[in-house]
C-alpha positions in Angstrom: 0.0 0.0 0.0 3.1 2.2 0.2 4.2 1.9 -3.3 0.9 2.4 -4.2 0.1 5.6 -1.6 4.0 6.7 -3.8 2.1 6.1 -6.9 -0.7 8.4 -6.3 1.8 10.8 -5.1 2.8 11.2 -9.2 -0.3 12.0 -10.1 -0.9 15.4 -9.6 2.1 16.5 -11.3 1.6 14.3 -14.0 -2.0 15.9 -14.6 -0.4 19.0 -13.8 2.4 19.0 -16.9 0.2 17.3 -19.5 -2.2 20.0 -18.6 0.2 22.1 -19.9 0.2 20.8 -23.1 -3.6 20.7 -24.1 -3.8 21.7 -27.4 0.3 22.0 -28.3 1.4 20.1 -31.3 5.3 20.0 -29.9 6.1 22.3 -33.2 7.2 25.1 -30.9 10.2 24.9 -29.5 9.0 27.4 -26.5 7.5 24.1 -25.2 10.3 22.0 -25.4 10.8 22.8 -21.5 6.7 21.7 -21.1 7.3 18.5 -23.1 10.3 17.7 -20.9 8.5 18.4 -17.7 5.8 16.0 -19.0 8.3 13.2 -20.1 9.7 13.4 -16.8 6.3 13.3 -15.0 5.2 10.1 -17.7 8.6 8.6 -16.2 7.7 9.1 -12.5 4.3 7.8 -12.7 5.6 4.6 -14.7 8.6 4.1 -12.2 5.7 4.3 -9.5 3.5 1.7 -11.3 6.1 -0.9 -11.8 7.2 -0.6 -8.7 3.7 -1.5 -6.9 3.8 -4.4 -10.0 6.9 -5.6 -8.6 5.7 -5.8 -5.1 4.4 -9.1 -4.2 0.6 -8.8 -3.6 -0.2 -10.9 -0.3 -4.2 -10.1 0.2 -7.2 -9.1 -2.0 -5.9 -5.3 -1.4 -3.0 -5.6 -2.5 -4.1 -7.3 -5.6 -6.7 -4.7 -6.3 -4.1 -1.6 -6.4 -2.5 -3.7 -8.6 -5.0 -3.9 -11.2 -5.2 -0.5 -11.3 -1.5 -0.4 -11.5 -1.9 -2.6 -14.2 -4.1 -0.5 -16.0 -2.4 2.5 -15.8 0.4 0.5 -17.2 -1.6 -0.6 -20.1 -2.3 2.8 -20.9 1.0 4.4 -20.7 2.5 2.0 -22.9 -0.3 1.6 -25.7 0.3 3.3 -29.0 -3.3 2.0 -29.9 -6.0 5.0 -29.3 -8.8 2.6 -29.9 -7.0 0.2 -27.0 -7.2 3.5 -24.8 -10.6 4.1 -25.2 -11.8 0.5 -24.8 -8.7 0.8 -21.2 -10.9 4.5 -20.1 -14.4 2.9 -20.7 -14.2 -0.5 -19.4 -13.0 1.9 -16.1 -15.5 4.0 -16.2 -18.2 1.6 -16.3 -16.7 -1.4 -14.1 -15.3 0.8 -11.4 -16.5 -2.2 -9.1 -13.8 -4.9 -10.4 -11.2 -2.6 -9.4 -12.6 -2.0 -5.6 -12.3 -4.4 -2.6 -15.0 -6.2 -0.7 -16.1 -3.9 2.2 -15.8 -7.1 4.5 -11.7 -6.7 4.0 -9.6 -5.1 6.8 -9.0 -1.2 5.3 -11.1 -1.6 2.8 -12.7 2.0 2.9 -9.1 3.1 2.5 -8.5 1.1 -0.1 -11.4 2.0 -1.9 -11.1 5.5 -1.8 -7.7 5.6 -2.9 -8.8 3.0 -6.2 -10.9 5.8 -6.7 -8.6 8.7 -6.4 -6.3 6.6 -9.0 -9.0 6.1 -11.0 -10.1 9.6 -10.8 -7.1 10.2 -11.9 -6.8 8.3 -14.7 -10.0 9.3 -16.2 -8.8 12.9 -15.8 -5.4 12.7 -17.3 -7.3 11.2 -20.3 -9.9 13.9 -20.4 -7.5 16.3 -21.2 -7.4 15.9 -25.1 -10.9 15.3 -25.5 -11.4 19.0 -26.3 -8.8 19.1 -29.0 -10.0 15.4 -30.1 -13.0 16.7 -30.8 -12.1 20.1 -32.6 -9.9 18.1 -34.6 -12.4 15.3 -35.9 -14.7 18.6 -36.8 -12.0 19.7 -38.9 -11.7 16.6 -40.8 -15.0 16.6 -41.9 -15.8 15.1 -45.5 -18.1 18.1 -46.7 -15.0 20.6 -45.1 -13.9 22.4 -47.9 -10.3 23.5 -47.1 -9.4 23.7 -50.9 -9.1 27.5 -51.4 -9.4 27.7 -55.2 -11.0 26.7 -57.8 -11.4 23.0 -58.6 -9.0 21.3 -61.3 -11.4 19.9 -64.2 -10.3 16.3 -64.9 
């Protein structure tokens, strides 16, 4: 629960310096300092995830924080969006799986701090979905971006 109470710890400044970012394309190299920050704050919260991965899990607590480890995880290192989304939604709407029995010793503490990571995730995810959204607008099939006059065949 240590590693895991560490882990947490990342998250803020991990949400903090990808907040940052919102909207940035990386083209600018004003934000080069930004993107570091948020490389750095990626690293930390990885670090922090393998390390409650590595622990061995003796009890259904421990093995709860690490399925949310283990999501995280899964996240960070897929280059899949659809993967992602499928990661944020089966979160979202199973919350439940990733939350101990209330019979277990702790468990309220447990169970709130599944739900601050999970918070978490959901929020470090949310912060594109602005800019996901403007851009799928923009690549609209009737979005004439074409300027001049059309070439006859």
């Amino acid at each position: 629960m240590a590693l895991f109470t560490a882990f947490l710890g990342t998250l803020p400044r991990l949400l903090e310096d990808e907040r940052d970012l919102c909207g940035y394309s990386g083209q600018d190299p004003a934000v080069d300092l930004w993107i570091r920050a948020a490389d750095a704050s990626l690293a930390a919260t990885k670090a922090a995830c393998a390390a409650v991965l590595a622990a061995t899990a003796v009890g259904e607590a421990n093995r709860s924080v690490q399925r949310v480890a283990q999501l995280f995880m899964d996240v960070i290192e897929s280059a899949d969006p659809e993967e992602v989304a499928d990661l944020r939604a089966n979160a979202r709407l199973r919350r439940w799986a990733y939350r101990v029995p209330g019979e277990i010793a702790g468990a309220h503490q447990v169970n709130l701090q599944v739900d601050m990571a999970l918070d978490g995730l959901e929020s470090w995810l949310a912060l594109e979905d602005p800019f996901d959204a403007r851009a799928q607008a923009w690549a609209e099939p009737g979005l004439d971006c074409d300027a001049g006059p059309a070439l006859s065949a």
